[in-house]
C-alpha positions in Angstrom: -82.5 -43.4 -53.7 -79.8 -45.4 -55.3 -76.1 -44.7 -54.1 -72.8 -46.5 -54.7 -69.5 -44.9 -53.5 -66.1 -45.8 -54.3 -63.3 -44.6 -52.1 -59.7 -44.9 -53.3 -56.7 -44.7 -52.2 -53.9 -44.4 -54.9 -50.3 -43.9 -54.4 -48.3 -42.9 -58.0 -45.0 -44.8 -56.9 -43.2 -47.2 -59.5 -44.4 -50.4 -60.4 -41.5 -52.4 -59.2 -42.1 -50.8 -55.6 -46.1 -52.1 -55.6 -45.0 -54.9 -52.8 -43.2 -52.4 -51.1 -45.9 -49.9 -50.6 -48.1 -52.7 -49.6 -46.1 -54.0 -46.8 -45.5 -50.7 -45.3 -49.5 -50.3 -45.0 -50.3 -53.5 -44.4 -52.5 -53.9 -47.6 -52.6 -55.2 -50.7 -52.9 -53.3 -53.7 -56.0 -53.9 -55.9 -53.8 -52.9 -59.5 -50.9 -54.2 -60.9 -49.5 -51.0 -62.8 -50.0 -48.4 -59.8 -50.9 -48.8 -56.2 -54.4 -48.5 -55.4 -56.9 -49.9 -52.7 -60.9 -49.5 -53.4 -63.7 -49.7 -50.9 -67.3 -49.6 -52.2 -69.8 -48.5 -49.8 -73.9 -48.6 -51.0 -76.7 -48.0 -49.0 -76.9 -51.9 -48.4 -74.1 -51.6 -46.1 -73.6 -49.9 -42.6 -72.0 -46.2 -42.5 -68.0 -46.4 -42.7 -65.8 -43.5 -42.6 -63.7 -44.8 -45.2 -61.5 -41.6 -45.7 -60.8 -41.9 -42.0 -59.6 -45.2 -42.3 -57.5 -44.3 -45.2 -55.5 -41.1 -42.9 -55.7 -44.4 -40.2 -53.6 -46.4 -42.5 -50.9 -44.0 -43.5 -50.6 -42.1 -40.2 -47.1 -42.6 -39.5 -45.9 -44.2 -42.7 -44.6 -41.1 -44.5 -40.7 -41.9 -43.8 -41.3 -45.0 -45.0 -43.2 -44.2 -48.0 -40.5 -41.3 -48.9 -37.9 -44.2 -49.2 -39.5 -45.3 -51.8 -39.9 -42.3 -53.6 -43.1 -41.8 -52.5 -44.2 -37.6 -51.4 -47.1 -36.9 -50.3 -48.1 -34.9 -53.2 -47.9 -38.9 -54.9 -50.8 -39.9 -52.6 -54.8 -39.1 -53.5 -58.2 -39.8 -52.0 -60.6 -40.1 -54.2 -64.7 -40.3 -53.6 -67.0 -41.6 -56.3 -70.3 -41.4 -56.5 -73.1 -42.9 -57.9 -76.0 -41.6 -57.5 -80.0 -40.8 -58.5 -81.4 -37.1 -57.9 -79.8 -35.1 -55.2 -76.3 -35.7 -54.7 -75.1 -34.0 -50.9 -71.9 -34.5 -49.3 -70.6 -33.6 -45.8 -67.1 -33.6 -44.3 -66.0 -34.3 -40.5 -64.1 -31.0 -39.8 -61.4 -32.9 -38.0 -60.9 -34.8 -41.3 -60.6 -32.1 -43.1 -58.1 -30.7 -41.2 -56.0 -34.0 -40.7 -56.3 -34.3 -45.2 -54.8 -30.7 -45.1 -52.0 -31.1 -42.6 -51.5 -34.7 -44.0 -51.4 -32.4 -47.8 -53.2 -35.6 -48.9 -55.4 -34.8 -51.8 -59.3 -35.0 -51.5 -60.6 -35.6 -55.1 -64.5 -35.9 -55.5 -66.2 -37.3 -59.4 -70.1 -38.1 -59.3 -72.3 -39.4 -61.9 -75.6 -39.7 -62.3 -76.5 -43.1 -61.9 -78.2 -45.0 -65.0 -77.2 -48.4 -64.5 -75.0 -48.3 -67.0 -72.4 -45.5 -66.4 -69.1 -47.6 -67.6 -67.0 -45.2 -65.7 -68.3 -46.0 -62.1 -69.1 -49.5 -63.6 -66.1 -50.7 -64.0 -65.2 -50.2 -60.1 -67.8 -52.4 -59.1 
């Protein structure tokens, strides 16, 4: 079974605030029109609880954020997946319940992996 996985975490705040953003997670963003940090996880690599680590990063950041314009409506998980014939996903309860009471945004895409997907492929 082949997997890749792309975890984002994208912040629609404007352009001019990018360094901004970045300094107040302690980050750099990885696009220079909105904010947006990638991690690509593939069955080469050791398990990471990468949407974890994201709630990590902005846990106690909102105020900050909100000076910039920045709601939490603005900020979105994403999960992408990759993948070759069954795709299954669980979810840590306890991160579940942190994305709700955070009212960060969990969004999910998969594809069916050919090798040549240009979607997914141009994350990688």
């Amino acid at each position: 079974m082949i997997f890749k996985i792309a975890y984002e975490l994208n912040i629609n705040v404007e352009k001019k605030y990018l360094e901004d953003i970045s300094n107040i997670l302690g980050i750099n963003s990885m696009d220079k029109d909105n904010w947006c940090y990638r991690y690509i996880l593939d069955n080469s690599k050791p398990y990471r609880n990468v949407v974890q680590e994201f709630l990590d990063i902005l846990q106690g950041k909102f105020e900050k954020l909100e000076m910039y314009g920045v709601k939490r409506s603005d900020i979105t998980i994403w999960q992408i997946c990759d993948y070759t014939d069954q795709c299954n996903m669980e979810f840590d309860p306890h991160i579940l319940k942190e994305l709700g009471n955070s009212g960060i945004k969990l969004c999910i895409s998969c594809y069916n992996y050919t090798g040549e997907n240009p979607l997914v492929g141009t994350l990688y």
